[in-house]
N, C-alpha and C positions, 0 to 999 in steps of 0.2 A: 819402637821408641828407643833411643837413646839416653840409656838410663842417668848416664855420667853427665851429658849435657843439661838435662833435668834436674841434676843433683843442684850443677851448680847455680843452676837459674833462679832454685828455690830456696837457695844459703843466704841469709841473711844473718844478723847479730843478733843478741839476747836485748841490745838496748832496743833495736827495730823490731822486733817480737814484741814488746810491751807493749811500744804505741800502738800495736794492732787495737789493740783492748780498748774500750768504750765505757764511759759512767752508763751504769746499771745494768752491766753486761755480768753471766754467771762465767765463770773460767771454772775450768774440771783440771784438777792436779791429777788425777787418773788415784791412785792410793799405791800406799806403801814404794819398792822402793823403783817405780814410775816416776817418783817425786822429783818436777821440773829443776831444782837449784839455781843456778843460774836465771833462769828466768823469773822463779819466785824473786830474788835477790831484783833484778831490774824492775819486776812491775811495783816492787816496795817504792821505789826510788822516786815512780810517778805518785806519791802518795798525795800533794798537793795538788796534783791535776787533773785527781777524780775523785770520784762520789759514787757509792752506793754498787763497789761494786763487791759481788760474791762470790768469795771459792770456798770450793769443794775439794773436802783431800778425805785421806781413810787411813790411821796409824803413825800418825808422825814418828820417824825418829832422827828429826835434825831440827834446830829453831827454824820457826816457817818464820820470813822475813814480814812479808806482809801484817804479819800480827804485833812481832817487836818492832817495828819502823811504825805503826800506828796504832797503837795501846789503846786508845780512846776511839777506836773505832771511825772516824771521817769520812772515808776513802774505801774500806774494806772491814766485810762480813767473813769471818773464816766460819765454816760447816764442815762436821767431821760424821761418814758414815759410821764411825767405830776409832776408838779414843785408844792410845797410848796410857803410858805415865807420864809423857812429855803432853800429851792433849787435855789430860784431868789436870796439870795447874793453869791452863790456858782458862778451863771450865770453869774452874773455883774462882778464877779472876774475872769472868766474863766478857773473856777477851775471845772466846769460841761457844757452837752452837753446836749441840748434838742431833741427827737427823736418824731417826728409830729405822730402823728395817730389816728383813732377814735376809739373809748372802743369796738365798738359794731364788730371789725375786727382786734382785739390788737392780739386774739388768733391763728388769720388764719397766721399773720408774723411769730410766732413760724412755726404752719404746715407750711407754703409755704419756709421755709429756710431762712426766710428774718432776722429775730431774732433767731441768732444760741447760741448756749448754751452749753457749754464744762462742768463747773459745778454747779448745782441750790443748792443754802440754804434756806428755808424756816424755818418759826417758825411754830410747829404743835403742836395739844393738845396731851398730853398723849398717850401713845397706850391702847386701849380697849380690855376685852377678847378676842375677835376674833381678833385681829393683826394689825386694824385700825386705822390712827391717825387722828383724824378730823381737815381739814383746816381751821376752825374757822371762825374765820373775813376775812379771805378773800377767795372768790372763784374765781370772777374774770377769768382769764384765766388759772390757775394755772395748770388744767391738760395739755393744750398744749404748755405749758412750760416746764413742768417735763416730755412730750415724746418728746419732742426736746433735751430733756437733758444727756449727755454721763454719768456724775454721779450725783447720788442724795443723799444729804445729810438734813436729815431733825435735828430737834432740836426741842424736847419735849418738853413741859413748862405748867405746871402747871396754870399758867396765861392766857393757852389762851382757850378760851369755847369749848363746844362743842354744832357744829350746824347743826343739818340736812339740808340737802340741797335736793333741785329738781333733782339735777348732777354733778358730780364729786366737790363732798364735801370730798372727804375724800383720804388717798395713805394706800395700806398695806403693811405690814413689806416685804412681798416677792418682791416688787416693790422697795425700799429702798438699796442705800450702805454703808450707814456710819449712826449713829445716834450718836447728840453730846448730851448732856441733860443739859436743863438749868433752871434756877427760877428767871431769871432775868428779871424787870417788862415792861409791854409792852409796847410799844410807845402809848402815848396819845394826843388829838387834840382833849381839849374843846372846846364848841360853845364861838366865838365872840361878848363879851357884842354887842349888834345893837346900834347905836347912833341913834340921833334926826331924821336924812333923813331916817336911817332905819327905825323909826318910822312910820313917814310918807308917806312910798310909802308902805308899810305893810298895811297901814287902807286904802289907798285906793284901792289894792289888795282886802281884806277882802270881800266888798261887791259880787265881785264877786264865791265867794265860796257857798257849799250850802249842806245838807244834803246825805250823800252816798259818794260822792266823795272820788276816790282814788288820792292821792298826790304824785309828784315827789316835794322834796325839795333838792335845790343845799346847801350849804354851805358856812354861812357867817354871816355878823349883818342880813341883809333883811329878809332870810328863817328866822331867830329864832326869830326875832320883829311876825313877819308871826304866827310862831307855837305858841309863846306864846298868841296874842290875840285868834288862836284860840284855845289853853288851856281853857281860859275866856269866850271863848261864849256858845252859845247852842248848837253848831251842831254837831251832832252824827254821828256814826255807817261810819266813815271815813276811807279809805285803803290805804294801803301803797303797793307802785310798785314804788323803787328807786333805782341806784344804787352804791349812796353810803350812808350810814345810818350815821346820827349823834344825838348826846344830842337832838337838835329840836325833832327828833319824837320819845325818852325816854317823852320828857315832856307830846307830848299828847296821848301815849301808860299810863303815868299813871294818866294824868287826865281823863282819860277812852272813848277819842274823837277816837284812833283807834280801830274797832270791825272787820273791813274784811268782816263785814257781809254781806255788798251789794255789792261786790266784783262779776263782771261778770265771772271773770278771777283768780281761785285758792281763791276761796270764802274762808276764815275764816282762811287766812293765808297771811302774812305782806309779801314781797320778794323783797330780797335785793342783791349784787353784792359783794360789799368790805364796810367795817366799821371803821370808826377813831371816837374817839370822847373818854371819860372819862371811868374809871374803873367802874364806875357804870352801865353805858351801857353796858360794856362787861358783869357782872355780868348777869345786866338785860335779857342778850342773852345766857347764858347760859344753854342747857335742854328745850330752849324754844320750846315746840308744835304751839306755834303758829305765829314763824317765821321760815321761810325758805331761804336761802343760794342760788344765780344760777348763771351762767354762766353768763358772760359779754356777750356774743354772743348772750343769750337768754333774760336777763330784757332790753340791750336796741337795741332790734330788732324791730324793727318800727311794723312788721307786726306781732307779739305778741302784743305789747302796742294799737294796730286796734283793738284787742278784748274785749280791757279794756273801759266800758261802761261812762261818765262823770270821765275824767281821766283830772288831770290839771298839767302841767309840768311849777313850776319858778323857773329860776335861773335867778341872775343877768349878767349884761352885762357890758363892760367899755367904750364904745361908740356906736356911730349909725349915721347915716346921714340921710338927709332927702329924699332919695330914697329907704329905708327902710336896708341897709345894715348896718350888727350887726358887732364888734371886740369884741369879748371875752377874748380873753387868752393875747392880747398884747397889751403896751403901747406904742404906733410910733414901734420903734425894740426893745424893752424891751420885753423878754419873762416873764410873769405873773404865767399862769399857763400852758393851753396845749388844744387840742382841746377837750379829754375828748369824753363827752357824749350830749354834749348839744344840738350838730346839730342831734344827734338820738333821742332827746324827741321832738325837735321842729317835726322832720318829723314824728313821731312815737303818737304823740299829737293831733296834725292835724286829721291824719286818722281814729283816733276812734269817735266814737258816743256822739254828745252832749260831745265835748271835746274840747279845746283850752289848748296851749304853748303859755306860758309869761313870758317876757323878761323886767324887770323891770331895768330902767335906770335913775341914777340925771340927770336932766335936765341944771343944772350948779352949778359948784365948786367954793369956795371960794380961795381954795388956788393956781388951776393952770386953765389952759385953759377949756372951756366948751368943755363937752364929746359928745355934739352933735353936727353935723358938717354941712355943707350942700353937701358934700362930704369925705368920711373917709380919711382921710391921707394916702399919697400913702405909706407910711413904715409898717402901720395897716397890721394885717394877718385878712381877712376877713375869718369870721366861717360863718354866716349864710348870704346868697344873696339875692336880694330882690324878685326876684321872688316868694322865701319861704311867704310862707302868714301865718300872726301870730299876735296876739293881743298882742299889747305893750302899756306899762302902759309910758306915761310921765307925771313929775308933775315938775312945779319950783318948786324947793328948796332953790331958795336963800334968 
């Protein structure tokens, strides 16, 4: 095959990508920073000249056009598998739709029918000599989305890395219908200065860490108060198995706290799922040998993370009660963020060797009700139950 002549056969523009699209067709933005732009931006434009159609996307961080160009909904459904701070006022406004699921079976909804897909747009790196575009930052589920998918439209960019991966990193041009080509820059989601409590439940965290361990860090102030003290300390030869990558673990990849080296599990290599965080990081991942790219199905499958030898999973949490039941993703019926991965590290945590999940929680707010209950509010969407057994850090904060 002649990949160049393929290339160009299959280049069309963002405006001729849109009209592809159909009233009542589902379109897959792929998630995070996959996120078409350009294309969003053109298929807004057709808001007049369809109906009922639905996308799918996962973490916004840019305004999605389709939503501001049709407020009132006409033309388009936006569905979010896992919400931003940019997706919670879409929510509050009811200008978006949250779709429940866990990371670690996001891909099986594509296989089983359940998430159908008329036409997928992804953001891909470059195509390579051999006719390859690499998925970059996001692996995630992306191949069983794109076989669920009737047409596939990808869009080059110069801006996005390229990253080997463990499985299905990459689509080739023979796989492909349409290719749009863009330079337009990527969605970014720097880390969250941490404030004072972040502070503070970070050093108490701390003690418990310790030389070799491999890290899941969620995303927020907490994880990055976390990574920066331990930037600052002594402990070495630390590993990464997360699966989503931010700034937090750029800082201790170049304070030289990540090696992989005592890694039970893909020893001398960092593995990751999907990535949001600063141009720098993306840089940082570029060509990188010693990070790898895998399947949501695969980094947080409980019984892969059972292999990973002193493996520590913290994310935060936004309530709990004193039977030991977690809310993560909601406030009373406020969706926050989404169920994610969290209940696959706790279980995925648990099971491996000299391993504990940690659920770091304030113990009371100054500005609204205390998050810890002696019962979760019946509106709470319970993620973790208590029969889960799991080391939680509580500290007053007030």
């Amino acid at each position: 095959m002649d990949f160049l002549n393929e290339y160009r056969k299959k280049s069309i523009t963002a405006e001729e990508a849109a009209k592809i699209v159909k009233s009542g067709d589902w379109i897959d933005y792929s998630q995070c920073c996959s996120f078409p732009t350009d294309l969003d931006k053109a298929l807004a434009a057709r808001k007049d000249e369809l109906t009922d159609v639905k996308v799918r996307n996962a973490i916004s961080a840019l305004p999605i056009a389709v939503v501001e160009e049709d407020p009132d909904q006409t033309a388009f459904t936006y569905n979010l598998w896992h919400c931003s701070g940019l997706d919670r006022t879409y929510l509050d406004k009811g200008m978006a739709y949250h779709e429940p699921m866990l990371f670690r079976h996001c891909g099986s909804y594509y296989e089983q029918g359940i998430a159908p897909v008329d036409v997928a747009m992804l953001t891909v790196s470059p195509m390579d000599r051999h006719g390859n575009f690499s998925f970059g930052l996001t692996n995630c589920c992306q191949q069983e989305m794109l076989d669920a998918a009737r047409k596939i439209i990808v869009i080059p960019n110069k801006h996005m890395p390229v990253i080997s991966g463990l499985a299905n990193d990459h689509i080739h041009i023979s796989d492909v219908d349409y290719i749009v080509e863009s330079d337009t820059p990527l969605p970014t989601m720097p880390n969250r200065n941490p404030g004072d409590i972040d502070i503070k439940i970070a050093e108490h965290i701390f003690p418990y860490l310790r030389d070799g361990m491999t890290l899941q860090l969620g995303i927020g102030g907490m994880p990055n108060a976390l990574g920066s003290l331990i930037a600052q300390s002594d402990l070495k030869d630390l590993g990464m198995h997360t699966e989503l990558m931010s700034d937090g673990y750029l800082e201790l990849y170049k304070a030289g706290k990540i090696t992989n080296k005592k890694k039970t599990l893909h020893r001398g290599k960092g593995v990751f799922s999907i990535c949001m965080g600063s141009e720098e990081l993306y840089d940082f991942l570029h060509q990188n040998e010693s990070i790898l790219s895998a399947p949501m199905s695969y980094v947080n499958n409980p019984t892969v993370m059972a292999e990973l030898d002193n493996f520590i999973s913290i994310n935060s949490c936004i309530s709990m009660d004193l039977y030991g039941q977690i809310c993560s993703e909601s406030s009373g019926t406020r969706q926050i963020s989404g169920t994610g991965g969290q209940l696959d590290f706790v279980t995925g945590a648990y099971s491996a060797a000299h391993s504990s999940p940690c659920r770091p929680c304030m113990s009371t707010k100054k500005v609204s009700a205390t998050p810890i209950y002696c019962r979760i509010l019946r509106e709470a969407t319970l993620l973790q139950l208590r029969a889960r057994k799991l080391r939680t850090w509580l500290r007053n904060t007030a």
